[in-house]
C-alpha positions as CSV (number, residue, x, y, z in Angstrom):
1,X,-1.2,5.3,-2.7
2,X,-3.1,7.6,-5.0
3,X,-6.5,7.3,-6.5
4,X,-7.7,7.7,-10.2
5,X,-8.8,11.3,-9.8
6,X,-6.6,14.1,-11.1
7,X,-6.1,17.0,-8.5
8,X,-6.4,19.2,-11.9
9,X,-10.2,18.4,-12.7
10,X,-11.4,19.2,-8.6
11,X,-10.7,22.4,-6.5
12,X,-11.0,23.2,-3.2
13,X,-13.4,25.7,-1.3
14,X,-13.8,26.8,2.3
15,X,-11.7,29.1,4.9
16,X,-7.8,27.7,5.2
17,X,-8.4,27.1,8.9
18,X,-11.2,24.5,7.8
19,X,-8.9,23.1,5.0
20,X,-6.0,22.0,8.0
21,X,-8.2,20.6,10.2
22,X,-9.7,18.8,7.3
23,X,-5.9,17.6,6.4
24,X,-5.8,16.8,10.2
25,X,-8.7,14.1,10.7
26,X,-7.6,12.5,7.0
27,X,-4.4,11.5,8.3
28,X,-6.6,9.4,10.8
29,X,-7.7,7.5,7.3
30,X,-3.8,7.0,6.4
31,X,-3.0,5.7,9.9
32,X,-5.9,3.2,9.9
33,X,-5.8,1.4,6.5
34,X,-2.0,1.1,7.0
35,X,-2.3,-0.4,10.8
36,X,-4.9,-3.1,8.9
37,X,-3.0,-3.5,5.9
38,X,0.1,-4.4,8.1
39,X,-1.9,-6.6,10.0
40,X,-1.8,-9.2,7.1
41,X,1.5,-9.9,8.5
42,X,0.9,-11.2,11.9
43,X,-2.3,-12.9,10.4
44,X,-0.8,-14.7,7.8
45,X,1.3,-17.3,10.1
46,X,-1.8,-17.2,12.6
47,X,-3.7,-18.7,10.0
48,X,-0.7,-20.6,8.5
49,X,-0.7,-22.6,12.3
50,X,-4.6,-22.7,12.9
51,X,-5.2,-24.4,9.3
52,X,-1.8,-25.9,9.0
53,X,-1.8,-24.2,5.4
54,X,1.1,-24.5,2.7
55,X,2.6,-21.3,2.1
56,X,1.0,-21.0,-1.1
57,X,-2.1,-21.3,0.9
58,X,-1.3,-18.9,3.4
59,X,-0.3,-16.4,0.5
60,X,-4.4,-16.4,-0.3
61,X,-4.5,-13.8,2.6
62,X,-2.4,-10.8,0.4
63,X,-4.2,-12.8,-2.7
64,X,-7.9,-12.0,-1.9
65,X,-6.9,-8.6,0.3
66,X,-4.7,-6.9,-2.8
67,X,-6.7,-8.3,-5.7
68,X,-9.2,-6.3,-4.1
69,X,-7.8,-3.2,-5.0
70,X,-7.3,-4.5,-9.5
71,X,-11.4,-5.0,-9.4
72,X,-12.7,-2.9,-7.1
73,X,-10.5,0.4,-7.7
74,X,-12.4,1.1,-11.2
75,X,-15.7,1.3,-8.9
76,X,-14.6,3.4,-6.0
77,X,-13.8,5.9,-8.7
78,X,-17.2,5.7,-10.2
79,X,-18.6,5.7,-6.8
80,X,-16.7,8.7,-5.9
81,X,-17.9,10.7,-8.6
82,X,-21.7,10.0,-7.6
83,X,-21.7,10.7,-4.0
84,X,-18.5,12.9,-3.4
85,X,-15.4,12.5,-1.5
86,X,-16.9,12.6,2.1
87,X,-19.5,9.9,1.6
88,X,-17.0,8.1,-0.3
89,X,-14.7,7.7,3.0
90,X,-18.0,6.8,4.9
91,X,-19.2,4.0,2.4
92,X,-15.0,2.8,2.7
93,X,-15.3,3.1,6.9
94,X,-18.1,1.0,6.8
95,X,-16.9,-1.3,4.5
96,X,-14.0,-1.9,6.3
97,X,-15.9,-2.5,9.9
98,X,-18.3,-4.7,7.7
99,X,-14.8,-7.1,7.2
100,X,-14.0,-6.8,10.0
101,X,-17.2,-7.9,11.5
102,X,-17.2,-10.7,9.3
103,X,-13.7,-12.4,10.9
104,X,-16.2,-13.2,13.9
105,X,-18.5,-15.9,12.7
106,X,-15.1,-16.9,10.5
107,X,-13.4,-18.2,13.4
108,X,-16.6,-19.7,15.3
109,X,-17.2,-21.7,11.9
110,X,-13.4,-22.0,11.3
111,X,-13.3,-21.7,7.4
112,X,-10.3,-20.3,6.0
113,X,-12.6,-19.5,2.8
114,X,-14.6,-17.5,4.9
115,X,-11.1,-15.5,6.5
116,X,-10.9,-14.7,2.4
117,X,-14.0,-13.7,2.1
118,X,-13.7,-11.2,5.0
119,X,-10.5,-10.0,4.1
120,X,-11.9,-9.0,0.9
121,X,-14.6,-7.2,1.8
122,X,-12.4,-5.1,4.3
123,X,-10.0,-4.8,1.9
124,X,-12.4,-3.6,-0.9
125,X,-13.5,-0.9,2.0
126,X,-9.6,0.8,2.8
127,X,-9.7,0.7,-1.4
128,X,-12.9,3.0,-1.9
129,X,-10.9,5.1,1.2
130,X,-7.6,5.5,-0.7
131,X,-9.5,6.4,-3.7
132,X,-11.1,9.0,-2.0
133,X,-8.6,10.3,0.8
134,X,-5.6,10.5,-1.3
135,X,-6.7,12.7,-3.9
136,X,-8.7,14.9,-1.2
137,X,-5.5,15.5,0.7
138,X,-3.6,16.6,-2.9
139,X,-6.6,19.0,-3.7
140,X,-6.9,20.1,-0.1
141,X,-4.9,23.6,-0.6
142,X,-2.3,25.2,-2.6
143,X,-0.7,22.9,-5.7
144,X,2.6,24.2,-4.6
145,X,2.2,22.1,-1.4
146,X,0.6,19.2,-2.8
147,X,3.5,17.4,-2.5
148,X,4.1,18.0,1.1
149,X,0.9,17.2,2.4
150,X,0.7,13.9,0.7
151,X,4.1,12.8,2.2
152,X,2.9,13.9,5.3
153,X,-0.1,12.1,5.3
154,X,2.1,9.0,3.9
155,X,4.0,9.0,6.8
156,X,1.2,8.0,9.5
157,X,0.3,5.8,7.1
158,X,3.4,4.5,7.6
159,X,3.1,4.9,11.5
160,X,0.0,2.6,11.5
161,X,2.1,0.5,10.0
162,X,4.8,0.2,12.2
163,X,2.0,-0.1,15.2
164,X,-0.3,-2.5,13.8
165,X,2.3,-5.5,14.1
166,X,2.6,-4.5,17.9
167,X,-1.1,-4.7,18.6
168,X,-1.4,-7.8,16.7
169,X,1.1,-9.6,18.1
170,X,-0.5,-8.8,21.8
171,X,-3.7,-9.5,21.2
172,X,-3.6,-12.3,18.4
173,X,-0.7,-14.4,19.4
174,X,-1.7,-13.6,22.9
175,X,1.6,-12.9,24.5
176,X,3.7,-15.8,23.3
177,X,0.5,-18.6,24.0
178,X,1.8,-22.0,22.8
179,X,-1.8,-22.6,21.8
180,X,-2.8,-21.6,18.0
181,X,-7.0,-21.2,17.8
182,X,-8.4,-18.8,14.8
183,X,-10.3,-17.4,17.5
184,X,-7.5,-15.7,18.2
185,X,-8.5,-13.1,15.8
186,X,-11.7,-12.3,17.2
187,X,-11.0,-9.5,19.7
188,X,-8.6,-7.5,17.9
189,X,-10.6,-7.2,14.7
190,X,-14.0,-6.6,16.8
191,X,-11.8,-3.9,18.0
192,X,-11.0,-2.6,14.7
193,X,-15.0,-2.8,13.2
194,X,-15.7,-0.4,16.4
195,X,-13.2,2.2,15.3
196,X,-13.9,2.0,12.2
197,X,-17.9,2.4,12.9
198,X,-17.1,5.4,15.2
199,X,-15.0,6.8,12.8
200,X,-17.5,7.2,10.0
201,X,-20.2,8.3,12.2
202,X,-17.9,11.2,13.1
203,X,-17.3,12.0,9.1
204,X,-21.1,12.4,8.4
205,X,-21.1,15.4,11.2
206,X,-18.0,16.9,10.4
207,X,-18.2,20.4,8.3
208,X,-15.2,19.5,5.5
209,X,-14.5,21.7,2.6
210,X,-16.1,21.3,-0.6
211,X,-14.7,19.8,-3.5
212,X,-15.8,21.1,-6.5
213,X,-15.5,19.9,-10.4
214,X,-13.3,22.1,-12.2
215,X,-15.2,21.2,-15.9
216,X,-13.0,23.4,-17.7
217,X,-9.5,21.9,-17.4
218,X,-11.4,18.2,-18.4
219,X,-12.8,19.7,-21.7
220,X,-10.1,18.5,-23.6
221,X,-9.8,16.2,-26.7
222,X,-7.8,13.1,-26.1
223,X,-9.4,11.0,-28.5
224,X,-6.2,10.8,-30.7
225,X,-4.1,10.0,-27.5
226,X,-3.7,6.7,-25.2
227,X,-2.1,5.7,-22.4
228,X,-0.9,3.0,-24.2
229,X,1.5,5.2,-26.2
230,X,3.1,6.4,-22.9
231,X,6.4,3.5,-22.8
232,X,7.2,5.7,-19.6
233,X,3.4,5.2,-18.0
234,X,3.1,2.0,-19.0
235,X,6.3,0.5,-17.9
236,X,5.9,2.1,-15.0
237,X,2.6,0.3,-13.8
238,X,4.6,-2.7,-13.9
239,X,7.2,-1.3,-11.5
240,X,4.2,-0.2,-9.5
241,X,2.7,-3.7,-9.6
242,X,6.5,-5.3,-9.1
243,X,7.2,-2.6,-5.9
244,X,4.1,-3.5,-3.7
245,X,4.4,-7.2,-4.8
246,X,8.3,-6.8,-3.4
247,X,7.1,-5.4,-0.2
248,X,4.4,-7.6,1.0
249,X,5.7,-10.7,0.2
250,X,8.8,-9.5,2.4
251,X,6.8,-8.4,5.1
252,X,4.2,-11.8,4.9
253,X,7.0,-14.1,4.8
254,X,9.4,-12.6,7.7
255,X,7.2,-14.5,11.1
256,X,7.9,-17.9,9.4
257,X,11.4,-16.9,8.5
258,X,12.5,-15.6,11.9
259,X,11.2,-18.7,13.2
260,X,13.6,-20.8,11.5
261,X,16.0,-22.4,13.2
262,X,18.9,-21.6,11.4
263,X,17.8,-17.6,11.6
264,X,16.5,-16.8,14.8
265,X,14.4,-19.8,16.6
266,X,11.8,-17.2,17.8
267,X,8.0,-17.8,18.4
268,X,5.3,-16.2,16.7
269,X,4.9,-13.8,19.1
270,X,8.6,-12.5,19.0
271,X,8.9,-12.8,15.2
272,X,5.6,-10.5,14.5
273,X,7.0,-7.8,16.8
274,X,10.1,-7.2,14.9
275,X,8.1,-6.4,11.7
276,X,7.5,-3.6,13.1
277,X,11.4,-2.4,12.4
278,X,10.3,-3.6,8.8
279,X,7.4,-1.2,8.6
280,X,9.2,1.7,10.8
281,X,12.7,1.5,8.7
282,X,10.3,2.3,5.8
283,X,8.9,5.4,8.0
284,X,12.8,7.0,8.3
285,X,13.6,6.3,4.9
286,X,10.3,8.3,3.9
287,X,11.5,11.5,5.6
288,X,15.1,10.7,4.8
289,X,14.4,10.0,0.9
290,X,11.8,13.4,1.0
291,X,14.8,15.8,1.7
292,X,17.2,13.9,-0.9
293,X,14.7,14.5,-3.6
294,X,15.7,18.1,-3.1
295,X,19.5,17.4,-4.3
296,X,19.2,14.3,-5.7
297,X,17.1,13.6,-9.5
298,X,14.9,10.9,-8.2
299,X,15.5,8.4,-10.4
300,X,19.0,8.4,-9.3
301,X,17.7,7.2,-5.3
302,X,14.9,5.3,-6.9
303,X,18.0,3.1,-8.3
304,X,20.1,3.5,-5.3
305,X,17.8,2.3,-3.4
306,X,16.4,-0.5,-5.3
307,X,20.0,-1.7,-5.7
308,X,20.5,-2.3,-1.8
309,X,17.2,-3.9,-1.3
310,X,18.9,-6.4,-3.7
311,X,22.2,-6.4,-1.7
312,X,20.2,-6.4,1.3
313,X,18.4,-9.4,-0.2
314,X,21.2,-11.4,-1.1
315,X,22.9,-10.7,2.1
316,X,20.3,-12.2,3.9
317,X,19.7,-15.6,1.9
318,X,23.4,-16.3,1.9
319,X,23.9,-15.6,5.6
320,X,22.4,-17.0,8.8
321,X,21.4,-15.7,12.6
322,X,21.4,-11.7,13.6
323,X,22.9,-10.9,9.6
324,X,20.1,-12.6,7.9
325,X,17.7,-11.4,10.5
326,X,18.9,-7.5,10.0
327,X,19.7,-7.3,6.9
328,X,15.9,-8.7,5.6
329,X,14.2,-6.3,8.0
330,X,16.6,-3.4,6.3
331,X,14.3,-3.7,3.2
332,X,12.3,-1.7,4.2
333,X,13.9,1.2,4.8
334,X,14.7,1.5,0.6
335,X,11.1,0.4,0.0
336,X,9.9,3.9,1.8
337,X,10.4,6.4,-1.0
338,X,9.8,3.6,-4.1
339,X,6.0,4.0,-5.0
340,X,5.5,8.2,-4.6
341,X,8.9,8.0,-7.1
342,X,7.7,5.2,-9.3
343,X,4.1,7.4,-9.3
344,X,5.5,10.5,-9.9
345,X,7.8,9.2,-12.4
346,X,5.5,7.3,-14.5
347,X,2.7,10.4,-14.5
348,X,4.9,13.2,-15.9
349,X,4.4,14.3,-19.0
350,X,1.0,12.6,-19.6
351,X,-1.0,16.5,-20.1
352,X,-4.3,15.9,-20.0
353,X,-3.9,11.9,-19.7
354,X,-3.0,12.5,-16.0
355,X,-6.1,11.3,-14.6
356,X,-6.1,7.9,-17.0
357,X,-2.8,7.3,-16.2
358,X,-3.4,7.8,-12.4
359,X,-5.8,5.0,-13.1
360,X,-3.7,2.8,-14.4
361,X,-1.2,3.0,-11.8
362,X,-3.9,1.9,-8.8
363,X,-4.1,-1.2,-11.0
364,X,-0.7,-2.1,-10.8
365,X,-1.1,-2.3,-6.7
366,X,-2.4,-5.9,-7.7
367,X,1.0,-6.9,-8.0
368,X,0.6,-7.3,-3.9
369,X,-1.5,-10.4,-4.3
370,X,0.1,-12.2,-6.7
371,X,3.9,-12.0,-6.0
372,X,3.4,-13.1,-2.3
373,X,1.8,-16.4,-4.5
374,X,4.4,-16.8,-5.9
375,X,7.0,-16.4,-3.1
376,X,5.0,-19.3,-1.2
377,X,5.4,-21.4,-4.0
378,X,8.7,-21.0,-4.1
379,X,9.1,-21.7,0.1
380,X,6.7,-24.6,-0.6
381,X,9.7,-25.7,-3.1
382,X,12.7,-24.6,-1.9
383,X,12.9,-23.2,1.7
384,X,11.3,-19.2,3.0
385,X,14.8,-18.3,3.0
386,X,15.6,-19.2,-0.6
387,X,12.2,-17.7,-1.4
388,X,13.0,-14.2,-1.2
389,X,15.0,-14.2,-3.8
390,X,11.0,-14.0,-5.8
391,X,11.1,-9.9,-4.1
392,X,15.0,-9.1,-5.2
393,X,13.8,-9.9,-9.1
394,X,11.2,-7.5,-8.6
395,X,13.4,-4.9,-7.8
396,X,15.9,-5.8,-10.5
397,X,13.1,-4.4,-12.7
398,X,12.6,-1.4,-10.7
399,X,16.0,-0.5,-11.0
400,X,15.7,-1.3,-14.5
401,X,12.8,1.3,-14.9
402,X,14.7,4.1,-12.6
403,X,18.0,4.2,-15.4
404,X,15.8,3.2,-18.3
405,X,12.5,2.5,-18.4
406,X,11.6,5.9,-17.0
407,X,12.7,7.9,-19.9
408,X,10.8,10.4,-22.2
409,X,9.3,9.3,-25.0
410,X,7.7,10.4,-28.5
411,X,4.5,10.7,-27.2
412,X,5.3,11.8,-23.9
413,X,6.6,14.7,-25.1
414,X,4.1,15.3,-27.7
415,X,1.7,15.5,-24.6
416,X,3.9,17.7,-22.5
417,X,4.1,19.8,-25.7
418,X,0.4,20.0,-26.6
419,X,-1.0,20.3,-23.1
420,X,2.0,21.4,-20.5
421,X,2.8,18.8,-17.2
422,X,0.3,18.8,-14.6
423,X,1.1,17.9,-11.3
424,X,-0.5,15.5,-8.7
């Protein structure tokens, strides 16, 4: 997920030996906020049995760990700015062991409230890292292979994702225990706060290439122009905001669903390990989806593919067992290529808006913690299975956006005209 900093306002400086190894221990930063994020997964029924929490209450976890990422995004930025990119990701690291640390004295007092609290602070760490890693990695070497390198990176991302619900499903539900304690918890994110303290103490020693300001290309006027006027930006923060709603409240709904008995009867331990086919469909599709680009106009697969999560959705409400089982965890593999699409999309044409518009798009990533609100209600209501049908609305828009939404306006052009595209 990109950051609010336009790779046409930085550059890059040092040997391109330096600049690949540099790309090489970032990708570290891609694999460990998605191994947390996908945590929330395995956490969210943990917590669900240790506090015997509604859904709506167990939803609080993506609530308080996404909402992070609406208030404090605006800040990293700032923050970035002040101390630079590399002491950015250290302030993030450590932020992220400090939440870490904090689900320790959470489960000795047992407080959900204080599980929030932690969760935000860890999550407001991996925001101030995405802020700074992601634009890093686009300015880290020639535009031409921007593109590449950010995919790349992407896809350990979506590694850590796929392997996060493994390791919490072995160390949190311990094996298949019949027992539920929120100390659980403990170990594993103990674990975490150590790697993520080691981690940063190896940043502030490493020799990483320098990003310099690039004052020139921000010297424009865009007084007269808003991001507002951009239909095709603005429309598209809401697809932003209904894509990462879609696919965590799939994900933090799909322990609780394979438990029922009409589905699959598994425990908790069983039902966390498979969303690691969730999270690792979404890591094919990524690679699959990058080489269609190449043939295919992306908003073409952007539609395709939100079209089958919708099928895919429907399939598995209206079925039972193995098919409903299946054809949920197939989500993700048409999630993979939505938000670089949706972001690219929404971006082109803005000129010298890019960075403003990059902004606004971070925002929309609030959309994780309110849709998976809404999706417990809705279980709360109806029944988890029924409740999915909250994610295949969300992609009815996106699919909306893809044939029509995405579409050049007035002003888009007007910018394009003025200024030229820039990339990111």
């Amino acid at each position: 997920m990109a950051g609010p900093i336009s790779n046409s306002e930085f550059k890059s400086t040092g040997a391109p030996s330096n600049r690949r190894f540099a790309f090489i221990v970032m990708t570290s930063l891609f694999f460990i906020w998605g191994f947390i994020t996908a945590l929330n997964d395995v956490l969210i029924p943990h917590l669900k049995a240790a506090f015997e929490l509604s859904y709506l209450e167990a939803g609080l976890v993506q609530f308080c760990f996404f909402g992070a990422y609406f208030i404090v995004s605006p800040f990293a930025g700032r923050l970035i700015e002040k101390v630079g990119f590399k002491k950015g990701i250290v302030f993030g690291l450590v932020g992220v062991a400090a939440g870490c640390g904090i689900f320790y004295p959470a489960a000795e007092m047992e407080i959900y409230l204080v599980f929030l609290v932690a969760l935000f602070v860890l999550a407001s760490g991996i925001t101030i890292l995405q802020v700074s890693a992601n634009p890093y990695v686009v300015i880290l070497g020639e535009a031409r292979t921007a593109a590449s390198r950010l995919n790349l990176a992407q896809a350990i991302n979506s590694l850590g994702h796929t392997l996060g619900p493994m390791f919490g499903a072995a160390l949190i539900f311990g094996g298949g225990a019949a027992v539920v304690t929120a100390e659980a918890v403990q170990l594993p994110y103990l674990i975490l706060a150590g790697v993520a303290l080691a981690t940063a103490g190896i940043f502030m020693f490493l020799k990483l290439p320098v990003i310099e300001s690039d004052d020139a290309s921000t010297q424009s006027d865009t007084s007269n122009d808003s991001v507002w006027q951009h239909k095709r930006l603005v429309y598209g923060a809401v697809a932003i905001f209904m894509y990462v709603g879609a696919e965590v409240s799939v994900g933090s709904y799909l322990v609780n669903y394979f438990a029922e008995s009409h589905i699959m009867s598994m425990n908790n331990y069983e039902a966390s390990k498979m969303i690691s086919y969730y999270w690792g469909a979404a890591l094919i599709g990524r690679f699959i989806g990058a080489a269609l680009t190449y043939f295919i106009k992306p908003n073409i697969i952007l539609a395709v593919n939100s079209v089958l999560a919708i099928a895919c959705i429907f399939m598995s409400v209206s079925s039972e067992g193995p098919v409903a089982m299946w054809s949920i965890l197939a989500v993700g593999l048409f999630n993979s290529i939505m938000f670089p699409t949706i972001f690219s999309m929404a971006i082109t044409g803005l000129g010298k808006l890019t960075s403003r518009g990059s902004g606004l798009l971070v925002q929309g990533i609030v959309g994780g913690a309110l849709l998976p609100l809404l999706q417990g209600l809705v279980a709360d209501l109806t029944s988890v299975q029924m409740s999915f049908l909250v994610p295949a609305c969300a992609y009815i828009y996106i699919s909306w956006y893809a044939l029509s939404g995405s579409k050049a306006d007035a002003a888009d052009k007007a910018a394009t005209t003025t200024t030229g595209e820039q990339t990111i």
